[in-house]
N, C-alpha and C positions, 0 to 999 in steps of 0.2 A: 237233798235236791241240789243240782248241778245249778251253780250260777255264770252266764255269759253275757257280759257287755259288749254288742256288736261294733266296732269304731268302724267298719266301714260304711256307707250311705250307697250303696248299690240295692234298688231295690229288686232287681229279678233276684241279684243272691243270698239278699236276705229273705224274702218268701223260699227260695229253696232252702235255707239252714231249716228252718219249720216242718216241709216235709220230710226233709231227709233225719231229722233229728227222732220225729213221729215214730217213720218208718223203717229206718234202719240200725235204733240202740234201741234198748231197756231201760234208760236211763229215765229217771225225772229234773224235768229242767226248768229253769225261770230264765228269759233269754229280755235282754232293754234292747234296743237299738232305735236308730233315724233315718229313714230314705231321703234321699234327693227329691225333689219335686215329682210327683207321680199320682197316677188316681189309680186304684185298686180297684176290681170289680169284683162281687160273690159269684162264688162256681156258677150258680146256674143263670146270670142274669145275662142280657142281649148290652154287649156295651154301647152302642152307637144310642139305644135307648137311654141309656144312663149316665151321658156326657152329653156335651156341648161339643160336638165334632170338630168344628169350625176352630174353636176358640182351644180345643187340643190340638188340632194341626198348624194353625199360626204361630203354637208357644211351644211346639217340640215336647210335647209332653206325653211320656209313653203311659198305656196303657194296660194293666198287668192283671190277668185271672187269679185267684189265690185259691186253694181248695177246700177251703168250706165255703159255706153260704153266707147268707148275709145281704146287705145291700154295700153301694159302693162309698169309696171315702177316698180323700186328697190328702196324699203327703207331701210333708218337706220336714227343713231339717228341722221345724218347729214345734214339729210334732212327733211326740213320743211313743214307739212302738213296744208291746210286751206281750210277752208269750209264756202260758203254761203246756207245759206236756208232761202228762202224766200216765202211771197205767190207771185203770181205771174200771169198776163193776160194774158189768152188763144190768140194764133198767137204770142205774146210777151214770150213766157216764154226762148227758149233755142236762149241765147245771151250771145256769150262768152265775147263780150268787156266791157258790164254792168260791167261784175266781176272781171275781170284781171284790169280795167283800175284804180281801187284803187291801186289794188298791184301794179301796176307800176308808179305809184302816189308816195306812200310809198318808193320803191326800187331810185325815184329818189332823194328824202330827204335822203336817206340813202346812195349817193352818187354812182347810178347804173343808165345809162343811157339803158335804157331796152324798147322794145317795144313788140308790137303785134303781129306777123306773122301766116303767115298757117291758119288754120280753128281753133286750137286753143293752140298754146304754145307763150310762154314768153320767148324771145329772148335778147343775148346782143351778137353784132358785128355779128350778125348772129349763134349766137351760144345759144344751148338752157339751159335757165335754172330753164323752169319751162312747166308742161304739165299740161292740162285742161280736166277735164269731167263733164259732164252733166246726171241728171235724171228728168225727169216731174212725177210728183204722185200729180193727180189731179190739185186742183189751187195752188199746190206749186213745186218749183223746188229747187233740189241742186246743185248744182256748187263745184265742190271742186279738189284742184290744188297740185301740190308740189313745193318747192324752194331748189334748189341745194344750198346749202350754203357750206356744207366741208364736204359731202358724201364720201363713197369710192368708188370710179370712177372704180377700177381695178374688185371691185365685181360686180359692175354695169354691166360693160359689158361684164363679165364672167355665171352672172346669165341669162341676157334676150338673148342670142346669139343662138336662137332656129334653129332647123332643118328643115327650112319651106318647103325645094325644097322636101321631104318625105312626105309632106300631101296636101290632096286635100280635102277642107272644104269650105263651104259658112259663117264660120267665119269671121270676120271680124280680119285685119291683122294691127301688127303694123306699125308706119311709122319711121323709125332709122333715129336718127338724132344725132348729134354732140353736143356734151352735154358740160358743164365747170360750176364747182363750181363756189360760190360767191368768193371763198376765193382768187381763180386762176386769179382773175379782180384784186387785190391789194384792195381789199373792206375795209374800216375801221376797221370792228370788227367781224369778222363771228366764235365767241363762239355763238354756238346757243342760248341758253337761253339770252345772249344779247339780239341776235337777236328778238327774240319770245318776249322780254317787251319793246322792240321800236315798233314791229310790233303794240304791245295792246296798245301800250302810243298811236300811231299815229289815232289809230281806239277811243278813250277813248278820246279823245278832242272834240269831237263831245257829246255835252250834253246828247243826247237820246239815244246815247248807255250808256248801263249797262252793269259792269261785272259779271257773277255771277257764280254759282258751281252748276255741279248736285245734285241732292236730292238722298235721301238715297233712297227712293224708283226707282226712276231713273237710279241708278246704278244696283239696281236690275233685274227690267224691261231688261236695256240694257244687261248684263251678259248672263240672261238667253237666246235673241238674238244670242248672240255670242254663244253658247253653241250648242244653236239646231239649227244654221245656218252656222255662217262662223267656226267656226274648223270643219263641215262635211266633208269628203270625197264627198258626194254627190252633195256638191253645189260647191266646189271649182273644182272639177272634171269631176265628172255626170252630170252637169247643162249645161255644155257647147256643143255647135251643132257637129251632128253627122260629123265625117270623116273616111276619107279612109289613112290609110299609105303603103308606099311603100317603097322597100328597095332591096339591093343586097348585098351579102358577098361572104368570098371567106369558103369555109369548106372543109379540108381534100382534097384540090385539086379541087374544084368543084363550079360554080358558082351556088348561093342558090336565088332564089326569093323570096320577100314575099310581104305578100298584105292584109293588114287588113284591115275588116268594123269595126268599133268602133259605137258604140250606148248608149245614157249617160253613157259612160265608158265603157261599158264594152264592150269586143271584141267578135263580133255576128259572124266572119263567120274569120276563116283564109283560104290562101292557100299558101304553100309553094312547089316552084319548083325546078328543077336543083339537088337533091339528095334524094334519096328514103329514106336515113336517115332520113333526116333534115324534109321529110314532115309527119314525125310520132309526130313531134310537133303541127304540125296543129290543130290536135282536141283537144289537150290538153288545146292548146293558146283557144281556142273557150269555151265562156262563163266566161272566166278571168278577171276582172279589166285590164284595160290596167294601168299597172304602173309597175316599176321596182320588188318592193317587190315579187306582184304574177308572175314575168317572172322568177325573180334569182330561187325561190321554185320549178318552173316545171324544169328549168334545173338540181336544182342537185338533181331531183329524178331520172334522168338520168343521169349515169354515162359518158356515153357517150359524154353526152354536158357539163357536169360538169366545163368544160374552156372555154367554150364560152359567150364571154361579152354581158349580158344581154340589156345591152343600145345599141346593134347594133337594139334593135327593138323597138328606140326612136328616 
């Protein structure tokens, strides 16, 4: 097994070294690495359901689809990301314990009494410190997890605190759980990059791993991945299954309805009830990106709405 320390913190091209590594070697890999601040969404989930909108677009914090499933999670440089790809036998491929049961191999030498729970997170005292996702592409599978080590907890659950009781999607929904850094255990040493060269010391004892660095053309490859993939609008956004949103405010005295079809992002059909005002936005909403930028622009071409808080229609 190929070992790779990612140093750099970009998280669109660290999701892409994962698929492109998947799907374009034979190799088997163990890959660490750290993103910059970011929230991750599972393939098929609606992300506006799964964020806090508002509190993503006041802190600049992107939004990224990754290609397995899963529910969503927030990184930074706190938190440690890991990745197995393997090939892998069909009926045998999607096994969360095969992969987790290293890491919590590892986390016990490191003095963290951590187990398995649920379908698939990393637990200590019942509290979680690590989640799991899964992709099958062909005879190969990737497996790839985080470790709370000394994240910011406060952003964490400022960023994923989405508005779910508003949408009605055959997405697939996260499951909230009660999280705690490694640091918050009394853990010996949770500077990350400690962290991150005991993790590779423990994996690097084993003779038949190798560590090694991507290739210059590799980095290319992956780059341009990242480019015409995870920073689009369309895949972090548009990729995700249609829904319907729903809402009520209060306007000028008047209770206002609203009721969007959403279709890879964009918004197919509005209807807005309760003020003859407010339903002149309707068509306008229609044919929009559902995202804050294109809502704040139709309101203050109206004067009229000019003060109404765009993220009431998130």
């Amino acid at each position: 097994m190929f070992l790779i320390n990612l140093q750099q913190t970009d998280p669109f091209f660290n999701l892409a070294v994962d698929e492109f590594l998947l799907k374009e070697t034979n190799n088997d890999y163990f890959i660490l690495g750290s993103n910059s601040r970011s929230v991750i969404i599972g393939k098929h989930q609606v992300a506006h359901k799964e964020i806090n909108t508002k509190f993503i677009s006041d802190n600049s914090i992107p939004v990224i689809r990754r290609i397995s499933g899963g529910g969503t999670v927030y990184h930074d440089e706190g938190n440690i990301n890991f990745s197995f790809i393997t090939r892998s036998t069909k009926g045998k491929q999607v096994d969360f314990r095969k992969y987790t049961t290293p890491v919590i191999e590892f986390l016990a030498r490191y003095g963290v009494r951590a187990q398995f729970e649920g379908k698939s997170d990393i637990r200590v005292n019942g509290m979680k410190i690590s989640g799991n996702a899964e992709h099958v592409y062909r005879e190969r599978v990737l497996h790839h997890g985080t470790i709370l080590v000394n994240a910011n907890l406060l952003f964490l659950k400022n960023s994923i605190m989405g508005n779910k009781s508003a949408y009605t999607t055959r997405g697939i929904d996260s499951n909230p759980a009660k999280v705690v850094n490694l640091r918050d255990l009394n853990v010996k040493n949770t500077e990350t990059e400690s962290f991150r060269n005991e993790f590779i010391n423990f994996f690097t004892e084993k003779k038949e791993n190798k560590t090694i660095n991507l290739s210059d053309e590799e980095i290319i490859r992956i780059s341009n991945l990242a480019k015409t993939k995870y920073y689009t609008w369309e895949w972090n956004y548009g990729y995700g299954p249609d829904y319907q949103f729903n809402t009520t405010f209060i306007l000028n005295g008047e209770m206002v309805s609203v009721s969007m079809d959403v279709k890879g992002g964009i918004i197919e059909s509005c209807r807005i009830r309760g003020s003859a005002k407010a339903n002149l936005l309707a068509d306008k909403f229609t044919g929009q990106k559902h995202m804050p930028d294109n809502i704040k622009a139709i309101l203050a071409e109206e004067n009229s709405f000019s003060d109404l808080d765009p993220f009431i229609f998130f």
